[in-house]
gemmi code that builds the backbone of each chain (N, CA, C; Angstrom):
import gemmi

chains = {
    "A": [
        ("UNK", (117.775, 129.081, 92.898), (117.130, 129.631, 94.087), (118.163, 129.902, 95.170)),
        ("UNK", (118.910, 131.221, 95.206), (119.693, 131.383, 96.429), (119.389, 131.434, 97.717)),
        ("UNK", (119.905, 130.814, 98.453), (119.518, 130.948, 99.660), (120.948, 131.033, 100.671)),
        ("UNK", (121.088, 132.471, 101.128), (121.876, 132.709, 102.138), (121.557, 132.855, 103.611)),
        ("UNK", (122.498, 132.321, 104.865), (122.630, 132.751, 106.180), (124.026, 133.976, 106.102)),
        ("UNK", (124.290, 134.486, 106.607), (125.010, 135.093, 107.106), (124.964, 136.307, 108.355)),
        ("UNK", (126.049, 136.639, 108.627), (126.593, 137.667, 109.302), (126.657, 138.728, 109.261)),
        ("UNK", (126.622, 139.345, 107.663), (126.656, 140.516, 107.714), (125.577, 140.818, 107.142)),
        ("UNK", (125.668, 142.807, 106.678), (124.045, 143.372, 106.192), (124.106, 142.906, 104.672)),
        ("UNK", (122.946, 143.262, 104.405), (123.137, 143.413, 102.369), (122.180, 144.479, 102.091)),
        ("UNK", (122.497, 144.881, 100.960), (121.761, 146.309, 100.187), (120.837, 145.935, 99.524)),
        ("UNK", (120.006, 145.965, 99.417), (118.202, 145.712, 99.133), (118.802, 146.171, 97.551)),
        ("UNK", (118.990, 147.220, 96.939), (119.436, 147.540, 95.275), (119.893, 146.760, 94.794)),
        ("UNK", (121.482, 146.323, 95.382), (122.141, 145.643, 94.885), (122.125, 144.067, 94.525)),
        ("UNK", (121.253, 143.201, 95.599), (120.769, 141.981, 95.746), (119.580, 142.061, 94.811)),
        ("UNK", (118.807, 143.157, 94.535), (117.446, 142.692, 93.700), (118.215, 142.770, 91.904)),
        ("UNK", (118.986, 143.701, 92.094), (120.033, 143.822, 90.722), (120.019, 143.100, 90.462)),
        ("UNK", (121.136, 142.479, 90.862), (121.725, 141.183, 90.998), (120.577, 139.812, 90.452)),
        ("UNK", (120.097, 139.780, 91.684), (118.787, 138.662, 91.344), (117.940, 138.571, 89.760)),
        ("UNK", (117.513, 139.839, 89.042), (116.782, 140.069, 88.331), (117.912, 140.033, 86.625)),
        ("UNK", (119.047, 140.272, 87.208), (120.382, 140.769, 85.888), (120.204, 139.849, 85.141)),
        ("UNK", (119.737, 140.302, 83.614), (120.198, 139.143, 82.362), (118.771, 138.305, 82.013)),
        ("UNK", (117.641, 138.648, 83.197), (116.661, 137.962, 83.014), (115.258, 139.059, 82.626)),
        ("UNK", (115.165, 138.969, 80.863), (113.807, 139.739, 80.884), (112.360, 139.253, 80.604)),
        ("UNK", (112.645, 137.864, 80.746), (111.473, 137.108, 81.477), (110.735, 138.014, 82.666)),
        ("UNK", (111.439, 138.619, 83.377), (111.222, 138.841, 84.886), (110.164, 140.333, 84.552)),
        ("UNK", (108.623, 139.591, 85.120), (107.831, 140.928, 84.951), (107.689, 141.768, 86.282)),
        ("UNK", (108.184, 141.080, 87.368), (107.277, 141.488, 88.726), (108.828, 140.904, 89.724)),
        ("UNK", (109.049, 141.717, 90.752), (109.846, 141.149, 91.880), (108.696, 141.812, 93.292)),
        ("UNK", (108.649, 140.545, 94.032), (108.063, 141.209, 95.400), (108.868, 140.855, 96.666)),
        ("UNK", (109.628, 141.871, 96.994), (110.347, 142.033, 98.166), (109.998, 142.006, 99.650)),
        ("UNK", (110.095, 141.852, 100.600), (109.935, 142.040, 101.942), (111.419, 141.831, 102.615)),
        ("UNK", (111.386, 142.939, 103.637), (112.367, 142.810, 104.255), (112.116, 143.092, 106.118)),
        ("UNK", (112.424, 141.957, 106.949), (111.704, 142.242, 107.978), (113.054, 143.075, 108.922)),
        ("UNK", (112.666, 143.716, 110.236), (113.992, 144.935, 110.995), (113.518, 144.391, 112.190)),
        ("UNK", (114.761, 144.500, 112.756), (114.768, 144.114, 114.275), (113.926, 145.767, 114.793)),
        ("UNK", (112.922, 145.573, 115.784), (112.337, 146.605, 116.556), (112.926, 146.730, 117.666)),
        ("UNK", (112.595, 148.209, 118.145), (113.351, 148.468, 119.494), (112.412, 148.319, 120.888)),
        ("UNK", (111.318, 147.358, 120.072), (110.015, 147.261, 121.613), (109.640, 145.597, 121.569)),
        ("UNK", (109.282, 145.061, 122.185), (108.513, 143.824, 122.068), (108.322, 143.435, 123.114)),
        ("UNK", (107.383, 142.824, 123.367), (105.870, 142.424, 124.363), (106.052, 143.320, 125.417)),
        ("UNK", (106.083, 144.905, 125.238), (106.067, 145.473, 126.140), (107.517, 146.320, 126.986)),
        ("UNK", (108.589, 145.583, 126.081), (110.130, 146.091, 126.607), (110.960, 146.754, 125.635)),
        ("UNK", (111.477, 147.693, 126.171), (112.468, 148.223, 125.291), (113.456, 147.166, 124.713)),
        ("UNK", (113.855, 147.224, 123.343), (115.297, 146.200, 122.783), (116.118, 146.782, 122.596)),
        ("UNK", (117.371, 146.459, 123.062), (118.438, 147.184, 123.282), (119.216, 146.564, 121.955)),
        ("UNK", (118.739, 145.013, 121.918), (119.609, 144.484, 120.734), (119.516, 143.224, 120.511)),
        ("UNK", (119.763, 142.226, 119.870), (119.167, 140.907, 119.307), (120.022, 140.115, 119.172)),
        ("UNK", (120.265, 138.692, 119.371), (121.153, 137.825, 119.129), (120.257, 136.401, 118.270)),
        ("UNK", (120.560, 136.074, 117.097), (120.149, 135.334, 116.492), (120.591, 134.102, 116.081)),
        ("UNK", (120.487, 133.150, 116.476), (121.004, 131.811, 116.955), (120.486, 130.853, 115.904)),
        ("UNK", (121.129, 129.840, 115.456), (120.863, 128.632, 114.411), (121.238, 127.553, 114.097)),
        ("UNK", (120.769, 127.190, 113.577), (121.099, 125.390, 113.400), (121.628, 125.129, 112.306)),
        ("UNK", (123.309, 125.372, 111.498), (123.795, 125.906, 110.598), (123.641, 124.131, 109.611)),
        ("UNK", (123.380, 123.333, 110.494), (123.523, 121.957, 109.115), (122.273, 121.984, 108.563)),
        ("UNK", (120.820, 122.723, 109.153), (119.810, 122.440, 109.005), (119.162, 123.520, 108.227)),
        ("UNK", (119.639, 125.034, 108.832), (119.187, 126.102, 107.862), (119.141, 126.317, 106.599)),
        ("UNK", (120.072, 126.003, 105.745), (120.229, 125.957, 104.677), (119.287, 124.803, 103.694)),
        ("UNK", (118.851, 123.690, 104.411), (117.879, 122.765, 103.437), (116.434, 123.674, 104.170)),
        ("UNK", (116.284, 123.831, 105.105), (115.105, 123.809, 105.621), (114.570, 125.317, 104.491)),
        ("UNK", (115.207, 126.034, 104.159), (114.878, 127.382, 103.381), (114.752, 127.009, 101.765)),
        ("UNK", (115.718, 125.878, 101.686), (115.429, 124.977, 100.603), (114.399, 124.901, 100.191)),
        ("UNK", (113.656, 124.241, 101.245), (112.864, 123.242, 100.969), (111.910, 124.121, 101.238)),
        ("UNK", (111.587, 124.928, 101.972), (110.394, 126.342, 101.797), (110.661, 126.803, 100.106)),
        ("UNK", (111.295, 127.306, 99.742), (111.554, 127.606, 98.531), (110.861, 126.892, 97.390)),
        ("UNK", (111.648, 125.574, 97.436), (110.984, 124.281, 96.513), (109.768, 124.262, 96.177)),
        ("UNK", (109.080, 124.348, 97.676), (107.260, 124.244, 97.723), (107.020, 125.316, 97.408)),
        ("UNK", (107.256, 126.738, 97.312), (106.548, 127.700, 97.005), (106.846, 127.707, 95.470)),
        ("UNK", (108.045, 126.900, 94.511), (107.469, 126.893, 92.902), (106.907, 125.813, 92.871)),
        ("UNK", (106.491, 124.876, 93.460), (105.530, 124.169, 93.111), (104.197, 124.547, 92.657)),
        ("UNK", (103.907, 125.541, 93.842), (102.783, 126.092, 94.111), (102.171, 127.126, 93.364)),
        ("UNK", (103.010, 127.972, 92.823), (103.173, 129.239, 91.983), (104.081, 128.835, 90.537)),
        ("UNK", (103.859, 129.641, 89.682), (104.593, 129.569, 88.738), (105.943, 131.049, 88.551)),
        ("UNK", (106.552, 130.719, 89.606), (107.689, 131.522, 90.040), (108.955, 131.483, 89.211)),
        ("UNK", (109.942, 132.497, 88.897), (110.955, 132.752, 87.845), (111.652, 132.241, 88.958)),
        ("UNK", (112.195, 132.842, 90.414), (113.395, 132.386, 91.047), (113.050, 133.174, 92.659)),
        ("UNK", (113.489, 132.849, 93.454), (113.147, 132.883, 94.649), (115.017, 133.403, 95.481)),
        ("UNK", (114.898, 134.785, 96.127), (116.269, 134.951, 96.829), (115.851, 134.903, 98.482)),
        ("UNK", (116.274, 134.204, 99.294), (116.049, 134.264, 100.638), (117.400, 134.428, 101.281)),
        ("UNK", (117.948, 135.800, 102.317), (118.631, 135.899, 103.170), (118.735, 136.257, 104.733)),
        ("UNK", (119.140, 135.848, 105.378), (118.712, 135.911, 106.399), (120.190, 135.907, 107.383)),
        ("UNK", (119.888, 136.897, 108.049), (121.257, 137.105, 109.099), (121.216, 136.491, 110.217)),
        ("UNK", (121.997, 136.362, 111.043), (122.453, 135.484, 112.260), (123.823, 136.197, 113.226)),
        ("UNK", (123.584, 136.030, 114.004), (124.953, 136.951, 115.136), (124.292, 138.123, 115.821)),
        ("UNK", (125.096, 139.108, 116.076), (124.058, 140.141, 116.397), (123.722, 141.144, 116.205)),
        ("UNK", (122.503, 141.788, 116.441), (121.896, 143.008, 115.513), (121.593, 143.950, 116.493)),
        ("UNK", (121.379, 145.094, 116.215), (120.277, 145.995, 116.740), (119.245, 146.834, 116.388)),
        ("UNK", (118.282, 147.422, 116.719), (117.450, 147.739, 116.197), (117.497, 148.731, 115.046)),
        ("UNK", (116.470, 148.350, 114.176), (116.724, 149.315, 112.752), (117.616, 148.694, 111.908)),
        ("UNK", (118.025, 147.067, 112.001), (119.168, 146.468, 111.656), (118.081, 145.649, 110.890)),
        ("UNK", (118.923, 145.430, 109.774), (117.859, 144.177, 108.194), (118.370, 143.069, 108.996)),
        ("UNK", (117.147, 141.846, 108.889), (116.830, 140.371, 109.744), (117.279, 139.801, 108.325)),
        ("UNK", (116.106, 140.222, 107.601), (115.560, 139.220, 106.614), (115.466, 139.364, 105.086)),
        ("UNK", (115.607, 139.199, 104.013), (115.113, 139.493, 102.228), (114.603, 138.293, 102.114)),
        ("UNK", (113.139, 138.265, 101.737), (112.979, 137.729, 100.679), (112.044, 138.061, 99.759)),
        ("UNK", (113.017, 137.893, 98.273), (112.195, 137.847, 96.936), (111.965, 136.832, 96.193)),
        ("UNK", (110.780, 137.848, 95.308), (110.834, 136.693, 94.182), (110.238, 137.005, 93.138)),
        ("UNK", (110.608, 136.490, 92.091), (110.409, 136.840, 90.752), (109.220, 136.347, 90.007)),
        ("UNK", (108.529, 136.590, 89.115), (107.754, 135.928, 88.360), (107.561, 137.437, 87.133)),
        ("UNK", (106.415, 136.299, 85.993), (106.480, 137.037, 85.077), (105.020, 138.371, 85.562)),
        ("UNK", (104.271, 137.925, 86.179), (103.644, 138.614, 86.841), (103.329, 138.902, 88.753)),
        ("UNK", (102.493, 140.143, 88.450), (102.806, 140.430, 90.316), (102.193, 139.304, 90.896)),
        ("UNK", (101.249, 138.781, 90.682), (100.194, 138.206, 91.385), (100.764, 137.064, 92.382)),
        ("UNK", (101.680, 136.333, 91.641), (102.478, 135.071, 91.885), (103.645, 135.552, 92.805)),
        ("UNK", (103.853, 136.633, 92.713), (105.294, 137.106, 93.132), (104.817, 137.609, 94.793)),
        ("UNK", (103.788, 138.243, 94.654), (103.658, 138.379, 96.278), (103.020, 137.530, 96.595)),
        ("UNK", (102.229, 136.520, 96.236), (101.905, 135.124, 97.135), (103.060, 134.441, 97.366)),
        ("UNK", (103.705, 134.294, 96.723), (105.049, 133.136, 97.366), (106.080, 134.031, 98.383)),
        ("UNK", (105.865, 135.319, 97.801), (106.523, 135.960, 98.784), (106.217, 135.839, 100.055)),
        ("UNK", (105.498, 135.926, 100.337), (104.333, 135.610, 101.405), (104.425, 134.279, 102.224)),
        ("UNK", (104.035, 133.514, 100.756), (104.058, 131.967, 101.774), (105.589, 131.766, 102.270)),
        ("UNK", (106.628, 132.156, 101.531), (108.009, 131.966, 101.609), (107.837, 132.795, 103.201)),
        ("UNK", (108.119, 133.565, 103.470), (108.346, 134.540, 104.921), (107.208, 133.622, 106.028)),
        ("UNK", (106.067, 132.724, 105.962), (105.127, 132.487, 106.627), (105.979, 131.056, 106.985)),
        ("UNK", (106.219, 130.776, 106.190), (106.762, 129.393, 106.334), (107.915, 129.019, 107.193)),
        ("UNK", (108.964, 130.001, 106.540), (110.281, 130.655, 107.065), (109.932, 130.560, 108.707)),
        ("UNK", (108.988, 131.867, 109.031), (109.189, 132.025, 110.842), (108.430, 130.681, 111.279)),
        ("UNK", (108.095, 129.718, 111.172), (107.802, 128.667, 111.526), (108.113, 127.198, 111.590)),
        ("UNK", (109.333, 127.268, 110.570), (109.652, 126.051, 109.706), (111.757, 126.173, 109.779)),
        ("UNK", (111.972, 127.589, 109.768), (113.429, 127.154, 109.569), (114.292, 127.520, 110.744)),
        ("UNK", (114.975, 126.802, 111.394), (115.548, 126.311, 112.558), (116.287, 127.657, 113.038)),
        ("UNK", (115.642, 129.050, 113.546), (116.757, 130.361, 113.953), (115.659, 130.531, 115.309)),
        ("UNK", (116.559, 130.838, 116.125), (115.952, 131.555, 117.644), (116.347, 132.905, 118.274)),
        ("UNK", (115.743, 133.562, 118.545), (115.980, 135.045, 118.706), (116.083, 135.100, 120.827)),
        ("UNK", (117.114, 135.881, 120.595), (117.322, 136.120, 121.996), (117.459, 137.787, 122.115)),
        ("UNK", (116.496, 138.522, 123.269), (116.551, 140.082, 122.836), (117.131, 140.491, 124.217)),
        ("UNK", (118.188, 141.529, 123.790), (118.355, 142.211, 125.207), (117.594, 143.336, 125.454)),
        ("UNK", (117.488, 143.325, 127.126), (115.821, 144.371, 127.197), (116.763, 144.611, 128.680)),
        ("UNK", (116.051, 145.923, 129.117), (116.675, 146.092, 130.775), (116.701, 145.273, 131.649)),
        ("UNK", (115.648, 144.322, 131.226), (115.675, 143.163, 132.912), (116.574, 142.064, 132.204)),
        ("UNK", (116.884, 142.153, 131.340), (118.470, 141.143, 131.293), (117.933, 140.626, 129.801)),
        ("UNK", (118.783, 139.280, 129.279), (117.760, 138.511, 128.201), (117.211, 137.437, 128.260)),
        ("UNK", (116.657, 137.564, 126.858), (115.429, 136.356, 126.890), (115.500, 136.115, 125.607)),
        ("UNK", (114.687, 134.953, 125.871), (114.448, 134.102, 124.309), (113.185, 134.664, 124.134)),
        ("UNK", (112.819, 135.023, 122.724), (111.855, 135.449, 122.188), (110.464, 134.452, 122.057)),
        ("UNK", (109.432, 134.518, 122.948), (108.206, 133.150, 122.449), (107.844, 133.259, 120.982)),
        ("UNK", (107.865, 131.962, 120.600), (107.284, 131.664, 118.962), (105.836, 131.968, 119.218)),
        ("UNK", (104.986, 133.116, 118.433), (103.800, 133.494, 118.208), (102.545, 132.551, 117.722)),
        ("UNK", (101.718, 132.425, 118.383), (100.295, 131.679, 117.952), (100.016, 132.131, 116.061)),
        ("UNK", (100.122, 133.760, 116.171), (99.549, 134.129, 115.118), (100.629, 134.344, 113.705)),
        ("UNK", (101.829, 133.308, 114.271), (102.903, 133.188, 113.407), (102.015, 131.785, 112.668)),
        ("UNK", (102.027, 130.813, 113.672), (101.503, 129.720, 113.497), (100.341, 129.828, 112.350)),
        ("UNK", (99.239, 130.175, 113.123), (97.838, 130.514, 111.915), (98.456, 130.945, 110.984)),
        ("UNK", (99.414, 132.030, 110.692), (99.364, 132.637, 109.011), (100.264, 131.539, 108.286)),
        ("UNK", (100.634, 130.290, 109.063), (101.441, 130.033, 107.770), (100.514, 128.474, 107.613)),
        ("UNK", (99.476, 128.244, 108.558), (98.641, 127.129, 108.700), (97.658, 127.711, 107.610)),
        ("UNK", (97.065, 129.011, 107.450), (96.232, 129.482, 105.867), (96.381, 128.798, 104.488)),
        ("UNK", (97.722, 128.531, 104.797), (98.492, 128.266, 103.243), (97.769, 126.560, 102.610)),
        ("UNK", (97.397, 125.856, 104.010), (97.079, 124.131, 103.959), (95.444, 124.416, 103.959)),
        ("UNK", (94.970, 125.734, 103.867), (93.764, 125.234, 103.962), (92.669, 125.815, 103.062)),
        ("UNK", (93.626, 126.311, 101.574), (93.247, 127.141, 101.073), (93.233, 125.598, 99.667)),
    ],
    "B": [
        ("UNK", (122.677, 101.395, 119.982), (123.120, 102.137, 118.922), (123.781, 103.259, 120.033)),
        ("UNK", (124.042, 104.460, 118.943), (124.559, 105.516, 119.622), (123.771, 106.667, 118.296)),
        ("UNK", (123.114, 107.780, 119.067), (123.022, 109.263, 118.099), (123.624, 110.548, 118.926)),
        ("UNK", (123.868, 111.244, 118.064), (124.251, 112.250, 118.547), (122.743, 113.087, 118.756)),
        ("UNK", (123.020, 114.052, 120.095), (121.738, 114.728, 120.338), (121.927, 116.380, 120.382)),
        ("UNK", (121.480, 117.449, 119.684), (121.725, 118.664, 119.744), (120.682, 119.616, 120.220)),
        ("UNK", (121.141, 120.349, 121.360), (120.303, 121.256, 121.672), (120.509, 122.779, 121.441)),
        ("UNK", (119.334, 123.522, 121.312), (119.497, 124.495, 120.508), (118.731, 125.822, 121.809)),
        ("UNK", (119.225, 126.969, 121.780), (118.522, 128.079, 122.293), (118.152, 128.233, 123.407)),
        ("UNK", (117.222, 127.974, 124.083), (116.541, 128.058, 125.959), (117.271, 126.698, 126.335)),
        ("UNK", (117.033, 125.483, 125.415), (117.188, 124.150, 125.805), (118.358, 124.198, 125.846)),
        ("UNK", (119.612, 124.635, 125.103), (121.392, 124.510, 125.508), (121.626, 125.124, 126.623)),
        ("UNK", (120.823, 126.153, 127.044), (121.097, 126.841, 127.947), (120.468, 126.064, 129.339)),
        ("UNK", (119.446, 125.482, 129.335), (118.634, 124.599, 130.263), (119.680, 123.627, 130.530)),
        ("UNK", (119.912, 122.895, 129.484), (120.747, 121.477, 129.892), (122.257, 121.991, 130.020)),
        ("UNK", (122.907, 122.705, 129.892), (124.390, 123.290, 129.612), (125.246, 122.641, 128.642)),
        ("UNK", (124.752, 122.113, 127.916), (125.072, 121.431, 126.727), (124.897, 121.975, 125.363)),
        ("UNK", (125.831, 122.034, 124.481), (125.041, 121.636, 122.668), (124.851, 120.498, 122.376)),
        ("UNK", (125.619, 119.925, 122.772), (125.728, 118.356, 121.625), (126.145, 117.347, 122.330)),
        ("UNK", (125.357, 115.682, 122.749), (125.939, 114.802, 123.328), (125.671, 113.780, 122.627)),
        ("UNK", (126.359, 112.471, 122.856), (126.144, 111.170, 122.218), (125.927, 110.563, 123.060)),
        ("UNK", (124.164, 109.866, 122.805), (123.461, 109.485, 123.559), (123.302, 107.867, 122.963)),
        ("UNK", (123.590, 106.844, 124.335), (123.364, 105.629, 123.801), (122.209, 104.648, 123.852)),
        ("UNK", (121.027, 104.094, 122.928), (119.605, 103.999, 123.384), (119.499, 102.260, 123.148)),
        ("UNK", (118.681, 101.871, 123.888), (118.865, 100.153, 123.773), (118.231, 100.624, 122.417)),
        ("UNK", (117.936, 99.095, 121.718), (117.296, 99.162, 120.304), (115.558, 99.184, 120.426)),
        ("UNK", (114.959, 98.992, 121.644), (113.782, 98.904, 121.726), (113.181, 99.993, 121.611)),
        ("UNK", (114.180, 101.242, 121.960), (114.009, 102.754, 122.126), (114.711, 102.869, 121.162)),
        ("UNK", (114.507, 102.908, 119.897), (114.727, 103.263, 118.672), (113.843, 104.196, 117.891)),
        ("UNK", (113.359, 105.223, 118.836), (112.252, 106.194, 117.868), (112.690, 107.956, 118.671)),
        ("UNK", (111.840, 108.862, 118.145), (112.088, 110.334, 118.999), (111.443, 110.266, 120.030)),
        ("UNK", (110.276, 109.108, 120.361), (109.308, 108.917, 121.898), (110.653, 108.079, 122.464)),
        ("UNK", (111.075, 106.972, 122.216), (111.993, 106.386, 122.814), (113.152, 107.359, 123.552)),
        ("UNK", (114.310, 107.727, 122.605), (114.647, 109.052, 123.242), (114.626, 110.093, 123.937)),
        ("UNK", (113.390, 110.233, 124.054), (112.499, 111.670, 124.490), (112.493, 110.814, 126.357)),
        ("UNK", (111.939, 109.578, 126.277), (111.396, 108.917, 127.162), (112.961, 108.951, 128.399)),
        ("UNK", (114.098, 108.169, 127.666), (115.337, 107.732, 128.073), (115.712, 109.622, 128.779)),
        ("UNK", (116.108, 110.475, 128.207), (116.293, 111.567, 128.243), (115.553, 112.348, 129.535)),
        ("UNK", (114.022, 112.397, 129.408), (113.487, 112.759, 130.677), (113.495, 111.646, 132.212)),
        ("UNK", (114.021, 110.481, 131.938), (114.283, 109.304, 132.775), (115.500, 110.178, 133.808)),
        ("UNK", (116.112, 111.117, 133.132), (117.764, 111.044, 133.982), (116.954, 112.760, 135.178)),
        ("UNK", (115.667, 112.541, 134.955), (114.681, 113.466, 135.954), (115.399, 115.247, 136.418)),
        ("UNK", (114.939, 115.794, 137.115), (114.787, 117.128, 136.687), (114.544, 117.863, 136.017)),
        ("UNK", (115.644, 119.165, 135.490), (115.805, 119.675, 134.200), (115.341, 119.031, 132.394)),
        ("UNK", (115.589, 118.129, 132.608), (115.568, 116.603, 131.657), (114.332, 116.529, 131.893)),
        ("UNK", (113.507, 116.090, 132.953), (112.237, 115.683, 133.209), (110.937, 116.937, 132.973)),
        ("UNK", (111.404, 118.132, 133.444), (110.650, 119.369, 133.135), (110.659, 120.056, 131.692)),
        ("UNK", (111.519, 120.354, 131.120), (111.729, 120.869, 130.066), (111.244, 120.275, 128.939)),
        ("UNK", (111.609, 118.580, 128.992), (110.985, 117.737, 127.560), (109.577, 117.086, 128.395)),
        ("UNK", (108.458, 117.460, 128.945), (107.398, 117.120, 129.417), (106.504, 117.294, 128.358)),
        ("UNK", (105.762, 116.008, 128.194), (104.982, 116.559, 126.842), (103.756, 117.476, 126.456)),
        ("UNK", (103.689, 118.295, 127.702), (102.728, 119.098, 127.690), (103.908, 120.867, 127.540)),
        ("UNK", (105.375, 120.521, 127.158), (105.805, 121.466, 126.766), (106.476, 121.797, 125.273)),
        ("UNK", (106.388, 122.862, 125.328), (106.311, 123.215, 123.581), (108.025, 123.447, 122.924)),
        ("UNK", (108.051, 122.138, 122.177), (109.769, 121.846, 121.551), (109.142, 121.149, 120.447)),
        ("UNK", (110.396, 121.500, 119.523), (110.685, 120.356, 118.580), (111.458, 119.771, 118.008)),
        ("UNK", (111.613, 118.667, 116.979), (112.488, 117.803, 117.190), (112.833, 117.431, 115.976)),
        ("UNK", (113.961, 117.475, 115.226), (114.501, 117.475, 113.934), (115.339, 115.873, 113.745)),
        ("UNK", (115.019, 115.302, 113.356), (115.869, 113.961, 112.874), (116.937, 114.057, 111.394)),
        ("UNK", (118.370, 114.233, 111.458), (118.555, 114.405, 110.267), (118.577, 115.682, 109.526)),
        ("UNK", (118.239, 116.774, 110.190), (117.890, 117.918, 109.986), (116.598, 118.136, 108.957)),
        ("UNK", (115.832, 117.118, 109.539), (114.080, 117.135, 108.900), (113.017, 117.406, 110.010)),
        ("UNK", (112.518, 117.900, 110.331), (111.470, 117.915, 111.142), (110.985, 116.735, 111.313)),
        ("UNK", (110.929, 115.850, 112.609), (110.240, 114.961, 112.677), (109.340, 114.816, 114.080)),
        ("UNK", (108.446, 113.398, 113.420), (107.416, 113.221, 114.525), (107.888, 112.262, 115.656)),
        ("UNK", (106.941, 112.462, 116.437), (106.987, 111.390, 117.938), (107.621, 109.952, 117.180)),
        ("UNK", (107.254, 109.541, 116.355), (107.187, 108.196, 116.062), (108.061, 108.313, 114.944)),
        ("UNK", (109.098, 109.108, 114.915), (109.964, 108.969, 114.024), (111.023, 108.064, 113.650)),
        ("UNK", (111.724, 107.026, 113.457), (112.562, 106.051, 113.958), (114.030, 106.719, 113.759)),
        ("UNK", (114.803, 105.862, 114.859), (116.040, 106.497, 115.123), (117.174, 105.460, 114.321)),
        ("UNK", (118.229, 105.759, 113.948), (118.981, 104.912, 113.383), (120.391, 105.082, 114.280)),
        ("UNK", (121.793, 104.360, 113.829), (122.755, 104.097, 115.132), (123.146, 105.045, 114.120)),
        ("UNK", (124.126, 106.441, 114.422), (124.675, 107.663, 114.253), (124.067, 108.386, 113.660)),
        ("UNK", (122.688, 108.754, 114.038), (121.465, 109.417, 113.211), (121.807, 110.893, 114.545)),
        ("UNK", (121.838, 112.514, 113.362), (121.558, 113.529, 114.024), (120.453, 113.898, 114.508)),
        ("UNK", (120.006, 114.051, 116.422), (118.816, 114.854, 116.304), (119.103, 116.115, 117.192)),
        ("UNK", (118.011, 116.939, 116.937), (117.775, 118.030, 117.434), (116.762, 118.249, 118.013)),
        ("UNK", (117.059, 119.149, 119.477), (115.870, 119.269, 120.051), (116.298, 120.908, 120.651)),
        ("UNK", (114.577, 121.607, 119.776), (114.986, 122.648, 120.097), (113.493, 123.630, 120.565)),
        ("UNK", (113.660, 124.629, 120.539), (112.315, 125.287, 120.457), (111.364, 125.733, 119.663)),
        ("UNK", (110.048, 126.303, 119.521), (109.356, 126.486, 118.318), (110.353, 127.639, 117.987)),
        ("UNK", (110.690, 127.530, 116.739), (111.280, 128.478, 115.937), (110.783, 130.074, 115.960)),
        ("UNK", (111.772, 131.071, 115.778), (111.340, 132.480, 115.836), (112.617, 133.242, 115.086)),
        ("UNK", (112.443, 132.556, 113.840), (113.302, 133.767, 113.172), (112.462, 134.942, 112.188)),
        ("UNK", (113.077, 135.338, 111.286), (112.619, 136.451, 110.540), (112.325, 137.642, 110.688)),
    ],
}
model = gemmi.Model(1)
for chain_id, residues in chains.items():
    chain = gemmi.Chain(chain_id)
    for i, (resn, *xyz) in enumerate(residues, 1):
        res = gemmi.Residue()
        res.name, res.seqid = resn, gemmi.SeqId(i, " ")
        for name, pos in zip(("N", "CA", "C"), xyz):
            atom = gemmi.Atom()
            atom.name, atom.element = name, gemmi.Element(name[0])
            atom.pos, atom.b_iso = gemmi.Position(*pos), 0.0
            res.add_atom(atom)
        chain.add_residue(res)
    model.add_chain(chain)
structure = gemmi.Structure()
structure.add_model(model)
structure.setup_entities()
C-alpha cells in the first residue's frame, strides 16, 4: 500500500501504470484526484500553501488505508498527496485503488479520500486579495466521513 | 516529566512557536492536564486552547482524547481540525 507526501506533481498514467503493472488479478482501479480551485468561500485564490505534520502523515494515511482493506476486499490502495505550494489547477491529491471488481474499488476509494480530509494531519493556507488565511475544516467534510460508522 | 509540545498551522502562528519542551508535575500527566498547565500561562494560551474551541490533539502521532495519558518524553501535537485533500 503506497503511500506518498511530497513536493512535487505526478502523472495520473504513469502512477496508475505503475500501480496496476504485473498484476492481472486487477479487475477495476477507481481514481480520484482532488485540484486546488481558484474561488473559495467567496474569494478569489491566488494560490495555496499546504502545511504538515511530516512524523505523523505518513502512519495516519497508513492507517486510513489499513481500515479501508479491512473493510473491502481491496487488491492495493495508492495515496499521494502534495505539500509546499500550489496554485490553482494544480493536482492536491491521488487516490486509488484496486480490486478485482468496481464495486469495492470506488467504496474504499471513497472512504479512503473521506477519511483522509478529516483524519490526516495537512492544513491549507490560501492566498486571496485580503491577504492569507487558513482554510476552516468543513461540517460537511465531517458528516461524509461520519456515514462510513453508521452504515 | 518533560514532553515535547508541537504546534501546527493558525496555532504556530498564534503562539510563535513550533515546538517546545514543556515540563508537567506528575499529577498533570494526561492531554486535560497539559491543556490545563498551557492555558494557565493566560492570554493567547488561554483563548486559543478554550474548550469551547475547535483543535486537536495527537499523542505520539495518534489522535488522542482529553484523557489521554502523558508519559516523560512523549510527542504531542496540538493543532487544528485538519483540511487537506
Amino acid at each position: 500500500m503506497p503511500v506518498r507526501v511530497q513536493e512535487a506533481d505526478f502523472d495520473l498514467s504513469t502512477e496508475i501504470n505503475a500501480f496496476r503493472a504485473d498484476r492481472p488479478e486487477i479487475g477495476a482501479v477507481a481514481a480520484f484526484v482532488g485540484l486546488v480551485r481558484d474561488v473559495n468561500v467567496g474569494s478569489a485564490v491566488s494560490g495555496l500553501t499546504l502545511e504538515h505534520y511530516p512524523a505523523m502523515t505518513q502512519k495516519a494515511l497508513q492507517g486510513i488505508v489499513a481500515e479501508a482493506r479491512q473493510r473491502w476486499a481491496i487488491i492495493d490502495a495508492l495515496v499521494i498527496h502534495r505539500v509546499g505550494r500550489l496554485q490553482p489547477m494544480d493536482q492536491i491529491v491521488l487516490v486509488a485503488v484496486a480490486s478485482a471488481h468496481r464495486g469495492e474499488a470506488f467504496q474504499a476509494c471513497e472512504f479512503i479520500m473521506d477519511y483522509l480530509k478529516t483524519q490526516a494531519p495537512f492544513w491549507k493556507q490560501e492566498q486571496t486579495p485580503e491577504g492569507a488565511r487558513w482554510v476552516e475544516a468543513k461540517a460537511s467534510d465531517d458528516s461524509a466521513a461520519k456515514r462510513w460508522t453508521e452504515k | 516529566m518533560t514532553v515535547s509540545v508541537l504546534y501546527f498551522a493558525r496555532l504556530r502562528e498564534t503562539f510563535g512557536m513550533p515546538q517546545e519542551d514543556v515540563a508537567l508535575p506528575d499529577h498533570a500527566a494526561s492531554v486535560a492536564g497539559l491543556l490545563d498547565h498551557l492555558r494557565a500561562r493566560g492570554g493567547e494560551w488561554q483563548t486559543a486552547l478554550a474548550p469551547t474551541q475547535s483543535y486537536r490533539v495527537a499523542v505520539n502521532q495518534d489522535m488522542a482524547e482529553i484523557t489521554t495519558p502523558l508519559h516523560d518524553g512523549d510527542e504531542v501535537a496540538i493543532f487544528p481540525p485538519v483540511t487537506g485533500g
